[in-house]
N, C-alpha and C positions, 0 to 999 in steps of 0.2 A: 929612735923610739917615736912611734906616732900617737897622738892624740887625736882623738875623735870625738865630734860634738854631734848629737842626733840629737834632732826635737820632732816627737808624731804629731801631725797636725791631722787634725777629725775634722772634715768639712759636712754640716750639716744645714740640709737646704729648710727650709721651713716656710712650707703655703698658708697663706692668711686668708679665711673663709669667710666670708661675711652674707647675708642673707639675698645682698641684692648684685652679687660680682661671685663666681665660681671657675675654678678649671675643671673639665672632665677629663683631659689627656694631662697625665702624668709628664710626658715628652716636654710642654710647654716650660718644665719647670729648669729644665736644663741641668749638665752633671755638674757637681763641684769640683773645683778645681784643684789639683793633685801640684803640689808642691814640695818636692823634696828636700830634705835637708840632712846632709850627711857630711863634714866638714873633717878633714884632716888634717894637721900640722907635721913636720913643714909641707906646704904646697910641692915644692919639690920644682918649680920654672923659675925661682930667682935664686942667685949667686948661694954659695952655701954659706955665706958668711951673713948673707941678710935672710937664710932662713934659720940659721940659729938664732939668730936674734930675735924672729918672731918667737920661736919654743923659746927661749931667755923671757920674753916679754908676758907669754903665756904663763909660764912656771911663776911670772910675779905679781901679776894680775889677775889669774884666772879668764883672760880674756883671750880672742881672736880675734887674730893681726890677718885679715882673710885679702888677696889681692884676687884668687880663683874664681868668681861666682857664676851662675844668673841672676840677670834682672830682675825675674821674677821672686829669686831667694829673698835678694833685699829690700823689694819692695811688699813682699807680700805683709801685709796686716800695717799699714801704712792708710791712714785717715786723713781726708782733707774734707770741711765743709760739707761731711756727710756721705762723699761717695769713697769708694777705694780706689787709694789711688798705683793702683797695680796698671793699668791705662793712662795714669799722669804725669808718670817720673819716670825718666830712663835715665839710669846710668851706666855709663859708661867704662870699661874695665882698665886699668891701671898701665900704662907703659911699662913690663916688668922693669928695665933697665933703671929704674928710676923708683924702685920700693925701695931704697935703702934711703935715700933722701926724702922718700915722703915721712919714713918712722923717723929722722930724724927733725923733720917740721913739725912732726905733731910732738916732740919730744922739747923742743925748743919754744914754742907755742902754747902749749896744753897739759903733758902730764907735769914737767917742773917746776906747774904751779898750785899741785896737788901732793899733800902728804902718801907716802905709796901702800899704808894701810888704808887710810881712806879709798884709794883708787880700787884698790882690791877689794873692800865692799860694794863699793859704788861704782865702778865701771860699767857700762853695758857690757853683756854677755859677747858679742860681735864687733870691731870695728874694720869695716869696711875700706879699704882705698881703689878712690876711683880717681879718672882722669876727670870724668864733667859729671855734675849731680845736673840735671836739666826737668825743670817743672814746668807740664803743658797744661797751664789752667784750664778749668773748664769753660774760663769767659775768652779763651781764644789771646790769653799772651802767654811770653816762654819767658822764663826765670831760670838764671843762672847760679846756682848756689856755693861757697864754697866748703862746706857743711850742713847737715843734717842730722835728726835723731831720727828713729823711726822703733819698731817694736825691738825691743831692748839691744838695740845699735847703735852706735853711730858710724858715719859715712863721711870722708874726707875726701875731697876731691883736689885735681892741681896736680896729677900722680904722672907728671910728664914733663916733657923738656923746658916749660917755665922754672921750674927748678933752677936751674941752671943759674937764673938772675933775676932774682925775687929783689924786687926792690924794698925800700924800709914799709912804704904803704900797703903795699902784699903782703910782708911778713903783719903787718898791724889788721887788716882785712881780714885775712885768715884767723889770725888770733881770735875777733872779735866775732868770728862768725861758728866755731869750732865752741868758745867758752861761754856764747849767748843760751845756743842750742842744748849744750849739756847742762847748763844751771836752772834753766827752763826745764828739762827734760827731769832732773832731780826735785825741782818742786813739784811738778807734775805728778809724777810719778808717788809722792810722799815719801820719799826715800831721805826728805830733810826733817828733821823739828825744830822750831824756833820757838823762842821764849813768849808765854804771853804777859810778859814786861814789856815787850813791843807793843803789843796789841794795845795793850791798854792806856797809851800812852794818847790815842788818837780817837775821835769821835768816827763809828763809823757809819753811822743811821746818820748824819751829820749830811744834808743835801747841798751836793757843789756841783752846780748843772755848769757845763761849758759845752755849746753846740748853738745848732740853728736851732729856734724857735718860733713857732707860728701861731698867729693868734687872727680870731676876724673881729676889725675895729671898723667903722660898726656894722655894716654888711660885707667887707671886705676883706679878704685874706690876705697877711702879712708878714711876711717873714723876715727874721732878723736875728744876726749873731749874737748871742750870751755871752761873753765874755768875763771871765772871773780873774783879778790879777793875779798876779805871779805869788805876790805876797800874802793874798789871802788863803792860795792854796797851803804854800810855806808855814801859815802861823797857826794851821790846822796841824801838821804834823805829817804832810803828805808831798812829795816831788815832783812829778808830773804832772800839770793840769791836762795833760795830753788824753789824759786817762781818765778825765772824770767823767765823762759824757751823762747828762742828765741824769745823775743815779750817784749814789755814795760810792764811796771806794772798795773794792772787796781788798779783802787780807790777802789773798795771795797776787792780786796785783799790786797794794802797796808792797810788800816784800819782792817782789820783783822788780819793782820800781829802783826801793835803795839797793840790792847789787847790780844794780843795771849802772846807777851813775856809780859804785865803785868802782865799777869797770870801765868807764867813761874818762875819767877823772882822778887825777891823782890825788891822797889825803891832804897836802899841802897845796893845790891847786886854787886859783881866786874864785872858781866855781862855789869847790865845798866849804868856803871860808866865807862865802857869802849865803850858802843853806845854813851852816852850823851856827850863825847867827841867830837863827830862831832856836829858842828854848825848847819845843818840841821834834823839831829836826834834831838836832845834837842829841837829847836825850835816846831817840830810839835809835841813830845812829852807834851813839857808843854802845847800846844794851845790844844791838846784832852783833858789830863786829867785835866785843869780847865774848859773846856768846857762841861766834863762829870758832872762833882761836881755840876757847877753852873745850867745847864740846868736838871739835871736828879735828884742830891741828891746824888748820887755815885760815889766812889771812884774807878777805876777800879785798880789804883794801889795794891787796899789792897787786891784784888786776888792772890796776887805774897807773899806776907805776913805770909800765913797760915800758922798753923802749929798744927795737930793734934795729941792726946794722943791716946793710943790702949786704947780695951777695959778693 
């Protein structure tokens, strides 16, 4: 039986007129570009045992296990710093021989730490396996990714004979770049609600500048690091001074903050034993993660827990 995913995408070009800048040639505005998307399961180029398991995987997810594509399928509607980065990302297509052990890394990795009704709301539409996700900035360096989220996707790369012998730090790398990207991609996207028992737990008009600062004393200009301790950020109710930069904290980056070190960090860890110290750490700590259990089925703590064998 096949399944097909079709999405119409309407490109429409839109000229901006202003009194002192005009086009008279329509030509200049150039055509927009035609992207097709037309997907079937199973692919029908890997073993038939690793493409029932995509249909297996589809049937329980609602998702696509896609190894087939173009570049431009996966990258199209992909934002970087304002431009598209349909010119900035190439990736690269999947070793067939080697999809049945990438589903079982992302398996191993990523969905057995998701209850599977959750996933089946929450999954992206698309996941992607590639061999290399590669990003050409536009400031002129390349970045090697081994995950990504992109318009309701994600993208797994490694889909090649490193398999073979993934050491414990590759199995941890990948972990933490596959479950960065989707828990980012779920607050993003607002596909989460969090309790404002958290929120209120924390001043957020509350000014915690950490950065350079410059000031001219008395005709001269001077600059100089801010630094805010560790502790003062802690006794506010917030984890990252990394994050503060001359401006309050927003909501959705301190929430990103705390599953970021659950994911860091084990609950029993001398890390969180030394945040949960503070009265305000702990309190919004325990209000998310019974809030995450009770409302979702998941534990975010037990991101922080992992621990994988090489091959």
């Amino acid at each position: 039986m096949k399944y097909h995913a079709y999405q119409y995408i309407v490109g429409i070009a839109i000229a901006v007129l202003t009194v002192t800048a005009c086009s008279s040639n329509d030509d200049e505005l150039g055509s927009p570009t035609k992207v097709e998307f037309d997907f079937s399961i199973p692919q029908g180029l890997a073993d038939a045992a690793t493409d029932n398991r995509i249909v297996e995987l589809y049937n329980k997810y609602n998702t696509y296990f896609l190894y087939e594509y173009t570049n431009e399928q996966v990258t199209f509607g992909f934002q970087s710093g304002g431009s598209n980065m349909l010119n900035e990302l190439d990736i690269s297509k999947p070793e067939i021989n080697y999809v049945g052990k990438e589903l079982d890394l992302i398996q191993k990795t990523f969905l057995d730490f998701y209850p599977d009704d959750f996933l089946k709301k929450n999954l992206p539409f698309k996941v992607y396996l590639a061999k290399d996700i590669v990003w050409n900035t536009p400031w002129g360096m390349t970045a090697y990714w081994a995950a990504t989220t992109g318009d309701n996707c994600l993208i797994c790369a490694w889909c090649d004979n490193r398999l073979e012998s993934l050491t414990e730090q590759q199995y941890y790398d990948f972990f933490d770049y596959v479950n960065r990207n989707y828990l980012t991609w779920l607050i993003n996207g607002g596909k989460l609600a969090f309790p404002d028992a958290f929120f209120n737990v924390s001043d957020y008009t509350q000014e915690i500048y950490n950065g350079w600062n410059s000031y001219i004393y008395p005709d001269e200009c001077h600059v100089e690091w801010v630094y805010i301790p560790e502790a003062q950020v802690l006794e506010a109710g917030f984890l990252d001074s990394n994050y503060t930069w001359n401006a309050s904290q927003s909501r959705s980056t301190d929430i990103e903050n705390y599953l970021k070190y659950m994911r860091y960090f084990a609950p029993d860890s001398e890390q969180w034993q030394y945040y949960l110290s503070f009265p305000k750490v702990k309190e919004k700590y325990d209000i998310l993660r019974n809030f995450m259990i009770a409302t979702y089925g998941w534990d975010p703590a037990k991101l922080g827990a992992v621990s994988f064998p090489s091959n």
